[in-house]
DRENRO-808859 format. One record per residue: z, y, x of N, C-alpha, C in turn. Coordinates in steps of 0.1 Angstrom, whole numbers, padded with zeros to 4 digits, always signed. Each point is the difference from the previous one (the first is absolute). Layout:
ZYXZYXZYX
...
This chain:
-0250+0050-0088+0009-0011+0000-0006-0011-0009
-0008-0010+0009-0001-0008-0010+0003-0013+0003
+0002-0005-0017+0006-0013-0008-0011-0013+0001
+0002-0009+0007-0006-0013+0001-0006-0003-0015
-0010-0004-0003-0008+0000-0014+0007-0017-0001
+0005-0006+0005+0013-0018-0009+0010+0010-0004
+0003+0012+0003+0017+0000+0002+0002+0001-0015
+0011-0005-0004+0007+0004-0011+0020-0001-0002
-0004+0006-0006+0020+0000-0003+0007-0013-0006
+0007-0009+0009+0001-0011-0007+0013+0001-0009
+0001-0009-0013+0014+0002-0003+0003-0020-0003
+0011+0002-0005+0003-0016+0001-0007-0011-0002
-0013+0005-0009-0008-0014-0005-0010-0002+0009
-0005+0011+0007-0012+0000+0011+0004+0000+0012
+0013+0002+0001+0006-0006+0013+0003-0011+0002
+0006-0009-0011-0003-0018-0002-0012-0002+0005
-0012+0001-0007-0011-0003+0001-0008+0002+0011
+0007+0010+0008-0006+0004+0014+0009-0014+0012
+0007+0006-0004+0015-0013+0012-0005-0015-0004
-0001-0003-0013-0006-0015+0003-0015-0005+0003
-0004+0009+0003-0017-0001+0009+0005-0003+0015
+0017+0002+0005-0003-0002+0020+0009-0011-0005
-0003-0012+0002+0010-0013+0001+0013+0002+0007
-0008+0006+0015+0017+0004+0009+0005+0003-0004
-0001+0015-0008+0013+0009-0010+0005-0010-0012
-0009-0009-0003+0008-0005-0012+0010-0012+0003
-0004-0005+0010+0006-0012+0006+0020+0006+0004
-0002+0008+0008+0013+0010+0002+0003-0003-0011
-0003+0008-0014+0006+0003-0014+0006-0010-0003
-0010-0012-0001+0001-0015-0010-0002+0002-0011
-0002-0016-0006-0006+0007-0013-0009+0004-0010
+0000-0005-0008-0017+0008-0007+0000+0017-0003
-0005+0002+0004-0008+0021-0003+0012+0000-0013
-0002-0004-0008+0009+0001-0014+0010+0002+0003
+0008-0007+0006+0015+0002-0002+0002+0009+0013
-0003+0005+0007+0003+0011+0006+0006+0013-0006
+0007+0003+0006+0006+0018-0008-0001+0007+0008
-0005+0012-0005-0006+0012+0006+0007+0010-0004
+0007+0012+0007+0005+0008-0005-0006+0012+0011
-0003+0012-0007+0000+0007+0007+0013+0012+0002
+0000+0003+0012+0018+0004+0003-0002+0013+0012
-0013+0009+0002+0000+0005+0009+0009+0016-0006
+0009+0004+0010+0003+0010-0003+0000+0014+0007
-0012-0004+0006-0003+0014+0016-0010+0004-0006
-0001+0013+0009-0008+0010-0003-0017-0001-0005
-0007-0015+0006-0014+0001+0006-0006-0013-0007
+0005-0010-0006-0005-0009+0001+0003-0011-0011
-0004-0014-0003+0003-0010-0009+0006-0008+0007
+0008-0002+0000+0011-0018+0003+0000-0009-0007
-0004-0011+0000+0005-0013-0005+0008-0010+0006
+0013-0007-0012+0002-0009+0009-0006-0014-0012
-0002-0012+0008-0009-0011-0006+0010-0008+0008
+0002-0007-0013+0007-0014+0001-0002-0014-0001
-0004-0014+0004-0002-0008-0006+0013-0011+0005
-0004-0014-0001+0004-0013-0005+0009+0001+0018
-0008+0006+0009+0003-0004+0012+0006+0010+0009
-0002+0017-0001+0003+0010+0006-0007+0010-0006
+0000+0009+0004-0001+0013-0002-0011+0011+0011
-0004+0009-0007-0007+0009+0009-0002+0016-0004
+0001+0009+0006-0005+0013-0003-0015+0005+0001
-0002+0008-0013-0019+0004+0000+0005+0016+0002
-0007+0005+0009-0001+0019+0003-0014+0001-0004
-0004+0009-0010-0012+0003-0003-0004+0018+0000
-0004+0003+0011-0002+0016+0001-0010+0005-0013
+0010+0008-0002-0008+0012-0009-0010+0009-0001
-0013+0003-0002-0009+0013+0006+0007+0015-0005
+0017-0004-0004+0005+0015+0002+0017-0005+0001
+0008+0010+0000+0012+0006+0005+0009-0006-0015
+0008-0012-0002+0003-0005-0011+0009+0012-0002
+0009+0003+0002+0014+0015+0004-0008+0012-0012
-0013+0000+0004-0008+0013-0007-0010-0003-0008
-0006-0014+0001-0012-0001-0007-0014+0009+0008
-0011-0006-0014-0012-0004+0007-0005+0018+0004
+0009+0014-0003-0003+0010+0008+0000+0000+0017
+0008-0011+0006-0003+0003+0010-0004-0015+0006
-0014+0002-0001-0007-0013+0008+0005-0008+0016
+0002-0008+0003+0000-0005+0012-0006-0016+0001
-0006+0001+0016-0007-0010+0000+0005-0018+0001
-0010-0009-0003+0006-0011-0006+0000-0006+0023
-0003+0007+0007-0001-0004+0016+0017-0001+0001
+0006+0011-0002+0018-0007+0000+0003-0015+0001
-0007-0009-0009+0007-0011+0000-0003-0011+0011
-0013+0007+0009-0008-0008+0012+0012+0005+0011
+0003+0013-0004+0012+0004+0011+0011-0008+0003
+0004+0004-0013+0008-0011+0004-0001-0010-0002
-0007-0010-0002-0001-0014+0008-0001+0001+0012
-0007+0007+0006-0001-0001+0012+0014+0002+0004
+0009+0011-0001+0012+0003+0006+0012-0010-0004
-0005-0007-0005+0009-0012-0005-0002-0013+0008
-0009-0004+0005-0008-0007+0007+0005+0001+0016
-0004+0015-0002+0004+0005+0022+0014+0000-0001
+0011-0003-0011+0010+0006-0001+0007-0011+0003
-0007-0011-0011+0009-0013+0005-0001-0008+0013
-0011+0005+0008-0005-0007+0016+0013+0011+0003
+0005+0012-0002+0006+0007+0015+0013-0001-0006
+0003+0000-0012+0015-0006-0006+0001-0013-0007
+0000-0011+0006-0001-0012-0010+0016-0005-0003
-0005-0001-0014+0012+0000-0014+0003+0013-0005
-0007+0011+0005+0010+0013-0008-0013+0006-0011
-0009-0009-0004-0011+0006-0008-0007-0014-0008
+0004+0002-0014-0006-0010-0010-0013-0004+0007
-0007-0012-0001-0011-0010+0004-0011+0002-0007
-0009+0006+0000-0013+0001-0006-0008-0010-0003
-0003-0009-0012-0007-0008-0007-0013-0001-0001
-0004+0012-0007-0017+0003-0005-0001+0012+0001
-0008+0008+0004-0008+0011-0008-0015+0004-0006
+0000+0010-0003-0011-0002-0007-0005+0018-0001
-0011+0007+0010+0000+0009+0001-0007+0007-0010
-0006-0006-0009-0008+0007-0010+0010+0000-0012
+0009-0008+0001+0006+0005-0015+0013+0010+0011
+0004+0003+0007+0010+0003+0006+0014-0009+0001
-0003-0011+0003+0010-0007-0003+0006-0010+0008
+0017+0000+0001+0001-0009+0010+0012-0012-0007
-0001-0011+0007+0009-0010-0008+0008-0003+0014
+0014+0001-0003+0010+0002+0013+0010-0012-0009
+0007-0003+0015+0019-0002+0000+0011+0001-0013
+0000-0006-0010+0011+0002-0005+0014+0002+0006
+0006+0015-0001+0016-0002+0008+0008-0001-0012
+0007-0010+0001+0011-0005-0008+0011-0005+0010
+0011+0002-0002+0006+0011-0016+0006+0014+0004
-0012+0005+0008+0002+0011+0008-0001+0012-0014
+0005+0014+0005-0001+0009-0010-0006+0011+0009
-0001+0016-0008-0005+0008+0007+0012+0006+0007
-0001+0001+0012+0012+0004+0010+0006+0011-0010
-0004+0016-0004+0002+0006-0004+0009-0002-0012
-0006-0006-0009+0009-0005-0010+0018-0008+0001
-0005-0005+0014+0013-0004+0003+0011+0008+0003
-0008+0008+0005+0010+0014+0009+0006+0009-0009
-0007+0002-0011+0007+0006-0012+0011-0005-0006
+0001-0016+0002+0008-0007-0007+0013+0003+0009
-0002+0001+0014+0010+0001+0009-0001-0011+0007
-0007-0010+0001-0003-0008+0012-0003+0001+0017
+0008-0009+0005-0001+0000+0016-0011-0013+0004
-0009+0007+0007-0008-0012+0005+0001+0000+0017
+0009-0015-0003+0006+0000+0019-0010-0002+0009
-0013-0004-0001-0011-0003+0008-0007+0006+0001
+0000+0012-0010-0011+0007+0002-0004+0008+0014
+0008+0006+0002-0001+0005+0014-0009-0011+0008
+0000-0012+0005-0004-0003+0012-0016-0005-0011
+0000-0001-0008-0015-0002-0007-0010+0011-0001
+0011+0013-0003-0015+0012+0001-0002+0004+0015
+0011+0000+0008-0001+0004+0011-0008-0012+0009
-0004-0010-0004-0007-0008+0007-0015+0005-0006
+0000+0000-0011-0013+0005-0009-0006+0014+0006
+0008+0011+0002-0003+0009+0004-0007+0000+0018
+0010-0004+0007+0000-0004+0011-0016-0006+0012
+0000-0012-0014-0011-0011+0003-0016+0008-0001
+0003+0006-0013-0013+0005-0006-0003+0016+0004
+0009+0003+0003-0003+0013+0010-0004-0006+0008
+0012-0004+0013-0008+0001+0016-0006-0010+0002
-0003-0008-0009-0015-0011+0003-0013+0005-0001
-0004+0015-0013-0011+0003+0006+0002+0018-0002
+0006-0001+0015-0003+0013+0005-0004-0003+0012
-0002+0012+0007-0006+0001+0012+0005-0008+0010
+0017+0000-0002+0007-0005+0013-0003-0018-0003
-0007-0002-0011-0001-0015-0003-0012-0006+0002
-0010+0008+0001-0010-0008-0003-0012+0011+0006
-0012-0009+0006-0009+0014+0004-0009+0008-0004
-0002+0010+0007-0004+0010-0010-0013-0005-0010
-0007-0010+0004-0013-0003-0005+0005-0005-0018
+0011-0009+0007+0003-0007-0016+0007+0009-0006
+0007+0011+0006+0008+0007-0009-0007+0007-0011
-0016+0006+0010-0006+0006-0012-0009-0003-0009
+0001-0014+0002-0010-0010-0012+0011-0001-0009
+0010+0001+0001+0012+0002-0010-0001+0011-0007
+0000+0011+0007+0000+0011-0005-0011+0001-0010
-0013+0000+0004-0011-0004-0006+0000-0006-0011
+0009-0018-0004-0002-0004-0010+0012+0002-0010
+0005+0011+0001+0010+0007-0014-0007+0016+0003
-0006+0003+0004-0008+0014+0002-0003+0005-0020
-0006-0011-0004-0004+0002-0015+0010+0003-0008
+0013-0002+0004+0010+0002-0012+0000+0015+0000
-0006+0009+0002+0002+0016-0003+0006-0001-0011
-0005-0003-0013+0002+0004-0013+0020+0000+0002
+0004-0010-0001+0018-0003+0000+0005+0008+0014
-0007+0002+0010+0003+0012+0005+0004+0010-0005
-0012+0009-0005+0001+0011-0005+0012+0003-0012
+0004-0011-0006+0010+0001-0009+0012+0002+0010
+0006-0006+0008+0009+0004+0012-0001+0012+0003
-0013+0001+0003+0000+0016+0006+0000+0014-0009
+0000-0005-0020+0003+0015-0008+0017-0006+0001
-0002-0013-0007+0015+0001-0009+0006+0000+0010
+0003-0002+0016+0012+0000+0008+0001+0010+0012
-0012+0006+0002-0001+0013+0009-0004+0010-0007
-0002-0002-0011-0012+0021-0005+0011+0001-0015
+0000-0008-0007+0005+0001-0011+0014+0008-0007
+0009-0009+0005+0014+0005-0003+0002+0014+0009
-0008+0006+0005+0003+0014+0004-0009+0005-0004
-0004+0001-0013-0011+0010-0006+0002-0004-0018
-0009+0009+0001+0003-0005-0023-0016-0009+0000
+0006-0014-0002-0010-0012-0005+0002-0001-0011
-0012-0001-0010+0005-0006-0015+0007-0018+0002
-0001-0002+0006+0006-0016+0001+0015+0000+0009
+0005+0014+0001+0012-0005+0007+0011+0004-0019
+0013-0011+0004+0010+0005-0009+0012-0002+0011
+0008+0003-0007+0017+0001+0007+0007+0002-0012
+0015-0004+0001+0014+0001-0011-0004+0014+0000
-0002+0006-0011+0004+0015-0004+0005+0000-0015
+0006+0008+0003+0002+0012+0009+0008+0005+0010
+0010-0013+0003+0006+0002+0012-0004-0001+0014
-0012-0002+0006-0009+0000+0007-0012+0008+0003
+0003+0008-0015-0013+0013+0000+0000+0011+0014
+0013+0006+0003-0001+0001+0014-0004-0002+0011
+0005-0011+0001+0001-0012+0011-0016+0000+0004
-0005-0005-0010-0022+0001+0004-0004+0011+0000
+0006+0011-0006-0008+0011+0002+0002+0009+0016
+0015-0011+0004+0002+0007+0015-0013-0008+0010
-0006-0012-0006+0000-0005+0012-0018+0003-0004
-0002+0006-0010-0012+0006+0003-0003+0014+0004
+0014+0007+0004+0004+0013+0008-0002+0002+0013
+0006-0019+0004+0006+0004+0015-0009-0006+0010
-0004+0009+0006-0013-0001+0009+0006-0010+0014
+0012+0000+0005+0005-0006+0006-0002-0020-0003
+0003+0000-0007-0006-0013-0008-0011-0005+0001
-0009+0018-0007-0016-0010+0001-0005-0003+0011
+0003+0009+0013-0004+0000+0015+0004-0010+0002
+0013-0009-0002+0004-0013+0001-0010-0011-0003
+0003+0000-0017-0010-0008-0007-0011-0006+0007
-0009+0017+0003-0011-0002+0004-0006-0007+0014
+0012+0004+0010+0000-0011+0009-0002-0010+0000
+0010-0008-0009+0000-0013+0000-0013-0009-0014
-0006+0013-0008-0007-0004-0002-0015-0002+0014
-0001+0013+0008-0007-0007+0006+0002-0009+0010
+0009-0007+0003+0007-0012+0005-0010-0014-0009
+0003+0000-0014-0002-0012-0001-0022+0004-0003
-0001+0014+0002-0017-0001-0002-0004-0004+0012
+0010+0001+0013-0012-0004+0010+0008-0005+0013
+0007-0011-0010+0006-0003+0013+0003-0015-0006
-0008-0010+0005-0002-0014+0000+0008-0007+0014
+0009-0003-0006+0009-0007+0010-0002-0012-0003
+0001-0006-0010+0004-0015-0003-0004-0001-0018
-0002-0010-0003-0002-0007-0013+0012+0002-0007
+0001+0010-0003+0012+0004-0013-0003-0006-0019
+0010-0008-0006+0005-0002-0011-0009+0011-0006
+0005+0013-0004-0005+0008-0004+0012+0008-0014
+0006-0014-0006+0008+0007-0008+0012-0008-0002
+0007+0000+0010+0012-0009+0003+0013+0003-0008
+0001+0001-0011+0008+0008-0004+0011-0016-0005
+0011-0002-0010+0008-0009+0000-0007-0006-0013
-0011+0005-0007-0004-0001-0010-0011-0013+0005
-0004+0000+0009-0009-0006+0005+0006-0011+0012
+0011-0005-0004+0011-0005+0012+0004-0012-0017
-0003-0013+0001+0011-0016-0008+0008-0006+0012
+0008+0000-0005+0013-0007+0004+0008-0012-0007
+0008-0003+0008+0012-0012-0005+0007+0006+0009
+0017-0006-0001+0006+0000+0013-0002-0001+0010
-0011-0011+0002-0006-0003+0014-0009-0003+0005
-0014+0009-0008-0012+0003+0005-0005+0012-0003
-0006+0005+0004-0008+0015-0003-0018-0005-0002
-0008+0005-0004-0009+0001-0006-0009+0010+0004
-0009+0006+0003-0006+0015-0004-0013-0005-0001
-0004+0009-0013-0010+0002-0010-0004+0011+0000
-0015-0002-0005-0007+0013-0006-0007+0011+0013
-0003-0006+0011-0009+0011+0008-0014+0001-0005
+0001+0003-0009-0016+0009-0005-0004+0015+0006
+0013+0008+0003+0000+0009+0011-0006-0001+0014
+0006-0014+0002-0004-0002+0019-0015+0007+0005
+0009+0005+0012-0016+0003+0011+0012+0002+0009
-0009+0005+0013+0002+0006+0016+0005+0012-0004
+0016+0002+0001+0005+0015-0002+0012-0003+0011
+0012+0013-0001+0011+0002+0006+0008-0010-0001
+0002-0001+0010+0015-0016-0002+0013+0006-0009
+0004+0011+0003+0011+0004-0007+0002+0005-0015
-0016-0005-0003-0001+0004-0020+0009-0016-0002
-0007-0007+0001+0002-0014-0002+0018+0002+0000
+0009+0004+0011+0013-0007+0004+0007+0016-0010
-0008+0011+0000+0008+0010-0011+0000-0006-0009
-0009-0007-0005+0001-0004-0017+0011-0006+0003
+0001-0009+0005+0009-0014-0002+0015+0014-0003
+0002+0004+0008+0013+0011+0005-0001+0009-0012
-0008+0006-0003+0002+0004-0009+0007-0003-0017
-0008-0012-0002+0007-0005-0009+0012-0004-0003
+0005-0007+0011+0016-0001+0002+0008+0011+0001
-0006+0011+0007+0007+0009-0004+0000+0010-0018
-0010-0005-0001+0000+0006-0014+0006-0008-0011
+0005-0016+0002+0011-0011-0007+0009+0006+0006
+0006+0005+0007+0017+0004+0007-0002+0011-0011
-0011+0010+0001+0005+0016-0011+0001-0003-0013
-0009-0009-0004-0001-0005-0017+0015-0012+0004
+0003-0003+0002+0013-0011-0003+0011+0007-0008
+0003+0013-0001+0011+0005-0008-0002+0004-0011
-0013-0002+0001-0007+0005-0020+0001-0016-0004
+0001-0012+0007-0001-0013-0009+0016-0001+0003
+0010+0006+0001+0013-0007+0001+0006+0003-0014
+0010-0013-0001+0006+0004-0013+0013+0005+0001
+0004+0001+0008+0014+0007+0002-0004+0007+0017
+0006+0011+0003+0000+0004+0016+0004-0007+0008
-0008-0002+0009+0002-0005+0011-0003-0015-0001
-0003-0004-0009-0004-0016-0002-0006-0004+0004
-0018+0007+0007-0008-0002+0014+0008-0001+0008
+0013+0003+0007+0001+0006+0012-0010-0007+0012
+0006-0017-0003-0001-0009+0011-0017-0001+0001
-0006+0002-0013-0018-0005-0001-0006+0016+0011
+0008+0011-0004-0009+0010+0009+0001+0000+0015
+0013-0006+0001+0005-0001+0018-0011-0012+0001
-0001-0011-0004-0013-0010+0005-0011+0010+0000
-0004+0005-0011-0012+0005+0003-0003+0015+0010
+0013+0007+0003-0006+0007+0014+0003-0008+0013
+0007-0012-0002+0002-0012+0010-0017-0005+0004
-0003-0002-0005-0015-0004-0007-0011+0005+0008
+0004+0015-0007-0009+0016+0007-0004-0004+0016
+0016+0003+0005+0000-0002+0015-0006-0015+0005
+0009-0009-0006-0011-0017+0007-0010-0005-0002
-0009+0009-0009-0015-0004-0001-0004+0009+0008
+0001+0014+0006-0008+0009+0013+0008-0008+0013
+0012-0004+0003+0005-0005+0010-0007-0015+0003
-0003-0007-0012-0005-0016-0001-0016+0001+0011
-0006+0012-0009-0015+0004+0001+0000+0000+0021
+0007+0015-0001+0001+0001+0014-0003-0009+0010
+0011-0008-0001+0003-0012+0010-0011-0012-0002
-0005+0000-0012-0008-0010+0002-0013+0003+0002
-0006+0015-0005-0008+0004+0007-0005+0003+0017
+0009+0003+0008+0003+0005+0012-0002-0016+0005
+0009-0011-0009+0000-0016+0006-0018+0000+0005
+0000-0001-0013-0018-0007-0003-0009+0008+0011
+0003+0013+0005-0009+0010+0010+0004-0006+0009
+0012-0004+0004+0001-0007+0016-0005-0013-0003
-0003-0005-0005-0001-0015+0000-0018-0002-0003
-0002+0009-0009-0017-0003-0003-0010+0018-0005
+0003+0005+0017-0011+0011-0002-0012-0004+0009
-0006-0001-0011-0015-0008+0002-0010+0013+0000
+0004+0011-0004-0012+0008-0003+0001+0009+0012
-0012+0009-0005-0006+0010+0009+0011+0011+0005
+0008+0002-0010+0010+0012+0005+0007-0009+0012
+0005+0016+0008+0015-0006+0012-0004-0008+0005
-0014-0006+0011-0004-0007+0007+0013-0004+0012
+0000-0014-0004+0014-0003+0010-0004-0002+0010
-0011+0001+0008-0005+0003+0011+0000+0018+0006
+0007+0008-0009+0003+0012+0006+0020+0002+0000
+0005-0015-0005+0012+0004+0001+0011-0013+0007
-0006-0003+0013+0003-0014+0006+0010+0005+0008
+0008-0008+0005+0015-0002+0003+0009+0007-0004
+0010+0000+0007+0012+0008-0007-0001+0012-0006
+0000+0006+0009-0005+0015-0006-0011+0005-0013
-0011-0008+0003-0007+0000-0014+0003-0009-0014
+0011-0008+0005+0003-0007-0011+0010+0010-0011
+0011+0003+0011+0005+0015-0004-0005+0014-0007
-0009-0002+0006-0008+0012-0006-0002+0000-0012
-0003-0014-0003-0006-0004-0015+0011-0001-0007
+0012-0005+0007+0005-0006-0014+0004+0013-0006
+0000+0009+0011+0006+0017-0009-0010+0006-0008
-0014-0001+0004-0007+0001-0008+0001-0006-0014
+0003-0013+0000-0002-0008-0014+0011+0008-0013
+0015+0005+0011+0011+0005-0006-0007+0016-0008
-0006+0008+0010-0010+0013-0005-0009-0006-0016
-0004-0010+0004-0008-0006-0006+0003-0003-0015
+0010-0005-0003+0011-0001-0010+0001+0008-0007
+0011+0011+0009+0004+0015-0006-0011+0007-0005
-0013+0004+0004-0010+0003-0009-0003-0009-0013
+0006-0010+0001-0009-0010-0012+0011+0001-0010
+0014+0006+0004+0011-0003-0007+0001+0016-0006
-0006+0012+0002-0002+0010-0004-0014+0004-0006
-0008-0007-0003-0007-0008-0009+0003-0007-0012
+0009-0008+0001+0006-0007-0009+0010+0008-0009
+0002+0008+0008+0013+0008-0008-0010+0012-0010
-0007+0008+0010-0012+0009-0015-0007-0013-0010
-0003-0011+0004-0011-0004-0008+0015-0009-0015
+0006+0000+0008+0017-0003-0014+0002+0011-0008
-0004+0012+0008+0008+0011-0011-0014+0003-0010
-0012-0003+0003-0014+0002-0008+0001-0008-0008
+0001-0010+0002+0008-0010-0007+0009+0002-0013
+0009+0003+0002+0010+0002-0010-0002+0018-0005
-0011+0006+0007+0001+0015-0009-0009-0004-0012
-0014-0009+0007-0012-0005-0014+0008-0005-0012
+0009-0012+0004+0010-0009-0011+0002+0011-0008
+0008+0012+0001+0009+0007-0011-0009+0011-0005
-0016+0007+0008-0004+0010-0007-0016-0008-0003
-0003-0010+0007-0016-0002-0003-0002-0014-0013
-0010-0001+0003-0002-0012-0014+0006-0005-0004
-0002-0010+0014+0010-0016-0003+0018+0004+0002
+0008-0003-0005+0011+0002+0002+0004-0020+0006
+0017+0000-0001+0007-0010+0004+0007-0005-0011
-0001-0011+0000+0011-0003-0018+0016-0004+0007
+0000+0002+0012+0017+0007+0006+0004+0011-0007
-0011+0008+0003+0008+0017-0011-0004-0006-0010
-0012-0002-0008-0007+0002-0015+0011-0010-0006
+0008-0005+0003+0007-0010-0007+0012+0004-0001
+0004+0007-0001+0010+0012+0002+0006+0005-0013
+0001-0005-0008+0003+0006-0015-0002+0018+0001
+0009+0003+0006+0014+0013-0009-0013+0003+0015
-0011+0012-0007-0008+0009+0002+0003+0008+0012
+0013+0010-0004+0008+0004+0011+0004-0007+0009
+0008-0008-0001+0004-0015+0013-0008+0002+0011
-0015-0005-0006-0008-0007+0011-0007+0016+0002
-0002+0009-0008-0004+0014+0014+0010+0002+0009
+0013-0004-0003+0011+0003+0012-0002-0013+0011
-0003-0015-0004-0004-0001+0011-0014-0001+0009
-0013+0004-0007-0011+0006+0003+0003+0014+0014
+0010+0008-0010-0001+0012+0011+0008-0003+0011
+0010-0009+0003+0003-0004+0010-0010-0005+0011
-0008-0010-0004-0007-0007+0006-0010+0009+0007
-0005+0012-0008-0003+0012-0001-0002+0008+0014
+0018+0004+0002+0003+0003+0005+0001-0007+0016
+0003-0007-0001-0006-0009+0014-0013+0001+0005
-0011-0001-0012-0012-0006+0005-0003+0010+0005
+0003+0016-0002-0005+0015+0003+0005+0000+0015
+0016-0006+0003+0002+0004+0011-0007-0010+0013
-0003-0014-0003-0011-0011+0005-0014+0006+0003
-0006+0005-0012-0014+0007+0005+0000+0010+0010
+0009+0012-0002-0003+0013+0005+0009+0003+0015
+0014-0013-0002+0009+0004+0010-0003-0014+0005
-0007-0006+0005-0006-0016+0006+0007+0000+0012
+0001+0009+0006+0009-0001+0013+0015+0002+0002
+0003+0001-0016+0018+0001+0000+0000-0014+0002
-0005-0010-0004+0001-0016+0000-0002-0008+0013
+0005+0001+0010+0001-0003+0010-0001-0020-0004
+0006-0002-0005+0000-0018-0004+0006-0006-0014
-0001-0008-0005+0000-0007-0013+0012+0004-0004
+0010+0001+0006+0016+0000-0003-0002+0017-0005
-0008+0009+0007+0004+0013-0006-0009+0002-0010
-0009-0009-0005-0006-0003-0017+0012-0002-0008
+0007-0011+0007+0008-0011-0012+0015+0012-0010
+0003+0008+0021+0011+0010-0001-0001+0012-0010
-0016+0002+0000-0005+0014-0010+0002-0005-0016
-0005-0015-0001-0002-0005-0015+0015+0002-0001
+0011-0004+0011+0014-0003-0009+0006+0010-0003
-0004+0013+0011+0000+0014-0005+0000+0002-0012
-0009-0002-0007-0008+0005-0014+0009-0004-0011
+0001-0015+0004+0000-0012-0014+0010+0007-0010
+0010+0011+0003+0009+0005-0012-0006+0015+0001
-0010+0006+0004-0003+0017+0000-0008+0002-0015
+0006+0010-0008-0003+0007-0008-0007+0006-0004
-0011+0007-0002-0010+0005-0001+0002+0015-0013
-0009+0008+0001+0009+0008-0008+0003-0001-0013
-0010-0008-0006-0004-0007-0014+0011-0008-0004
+0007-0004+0009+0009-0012-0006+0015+0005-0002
């Protein structure tokens, strides 16, 4: 793993002194280098944030780390992440334009990129805790998801270019491989890096490192996302990586991105909303005081896979450009028919996809590294393992019973199942 011999770790004073060497960057700012304010504000797992202010506007500095900020410098990782994502930031704003901050500068020897200030957007997540409704969001991720899937998959584009794509995110193995301990191998086995609420959850992990039923699952869908390049997936879509206002959406942070499963990408999103509906009764102050925020948010559940759908299936009738489903094998009526039932098959597999890669999703959140600050923010210890094992409890029946879920509504029907079940601990 090696470190570019310029690179260094910038902090406030050498990050001035780097930003007023590109005119462009400083021109944005306004202003002399002096009066600029720099704060650094990152609070994810991987990396340095800055936000820099001057006389005129504002800008964000991402400066990758040559290790894992979450753990420190025991576990190395390469400073190539931050080329990733530029690039997936870049491809992202040509196939979704306005749903991804604007790239400024980079700079691949320090790892660095100078992006978009969003103001006075917040981290979606943070909102969701508060108990906020974002009425737009729906038609923004589902356009986001939509665009940037079926624009480079197969049904979009031909095979030649699809796999010069594949090809140029091929290098991100390293942030791969972290998907592939912490969210397929991990939370069913004893990792020194997994924790969970215990001891009321001491069970709970030691079943799901029992139940072989699970790992056959797991494992599936882990070999789903090893070898199976559908489209240019986000990589870590989670709500943490989602700014908002009432009436724009945002997504940040593909340092993840490469050519994987379409349905990692649309579980995250699902996932996390469903894991704000189970954490909403550990932030109430009296019962029942979420009521109305959880009904939006399994409202939510269902209109962002129903949004996806329709606009996916749009975009395939209107612009399948690629190699797949040669529309010269399905001309007039009858072949047009054929297809569109195809496209409906087509779906349903992508939608039982979606539903294992939600419940991986939400088993990593409560037993592997990284957790969610929906539960972690949870005061009363007990509370949030009661609503952990709910969420729990769904995600077990999502991986292993994938075919009880016939469509989004019998997701939304199972979470409202749960939202008051007990556990034995409680």
């Amino acid at each position: 793993m090696t470190t570019p011999a310029d690179y260094r770790i910038l902090n406030e004073a050498g990050l001035r002194s780097y930003l007023a060497g590109f005119p462009a960057v400083g021109a944005r700012l306004g202003g002399a280098a002096s009066t600029w304010s720099i704060a650094e504000v990152g609070d994810g797992n991987l990396n340095l944030v800055f936000i820099v202010k001057g006389a005129k506007g504002g800008l964000v500095v991402k400066q990758a780390l040559p290790y894992v900020r979450l753990v420190g410098e025991s576990w190395p990782l390469p400073l190539s992440r931050s080329h990733y994502e530029c690039l997936a930031l870049r491809r992202q704003g040509e196939l979704a334009p306005g749903r991804v901050p604007a790239v400024f500068h980079q700079d691949e020897s320090l790892a660095l990129i100078v992006m978009q200030l969003l103001e006075p957007h917040i981290i979606m997540r943070k909102g969701l805790i508060a108990g906020t409704h974002y009425p737009r969001f729906v038609d923004h991720i589902s356009d986001f998801l939509s665009r940037t899937l079926f624009l480079t998959s197969d049904l979009a584009v031909p095979a030649a270019e699809k796999k010069q794509g594949i090809a140029a995110f091929a290098g991100n193995s390293a942030l791969c491989r972290i998907t592939e301990d912490l969210i397929f191998t991990d939370p069913y086995r004893l990792a020194e890096q997994n924790r969970w609420t215990s001891p009321w959850l001491d069970e709970a992990a030691a079943g799901f490192r029992r139940d072989l039923e699970a790992h056959l699952a797991i494992s599936r869908l882990k070999l789903k996302f090893l070898a199976g390049p559908e489209a240019l997936i986000h990589g870590d879509l989670h709500t943490g990586s989602i700014m908002v206002t009432a009436t724009d959406s945002q997504i940040i942070d593909p340092e993840f991105a490469f050519y994987g499963p379409m349905g990692f990408d649309i579980g995250a999103v699902l996932s996390n909303l469903l894991m704000a509906y189970f954490a909403a009764a550990g932030h109430e102050r009296t019962p029942g005081a979420r009521g109305d925020f959880e009904r939006w948010l399994l409202a939510t559940v269902e209109d962002v896979w129903t949004a996806f759908r329709r606009k996916f299936l749009d975009l395939w009738r209107r612009q399948a450009k690629g190699d797949a489903y040669p529309a010269t094998l399905f001309e007039g009526a009858d072949g047009a028919a054929c297809l569109e039932a195809e496209r409906d098959r087509y779906m349903e597999n992508l939608f039982r996809d979606t539903v294992g890669f939600s419940a991986a999703k939400i088993i990593r959140r409560i037993f592997g590294l990284a957790h969610n600050a929906d539960f972690e923010t949870i005061a009363d210890a007990k509370l949030r393992a009661t609503c952990e094992a709910r969420s729990l409890r769904l995600a077990r029946r999502m991986l292993v019973e994938t075919a009880g879920f016939p469509s989004i509504g019998a997701v939304t029907a199972a979470a409202r199942e749960l939202r008051d079940w007990r556990p034995a601990f409680a």
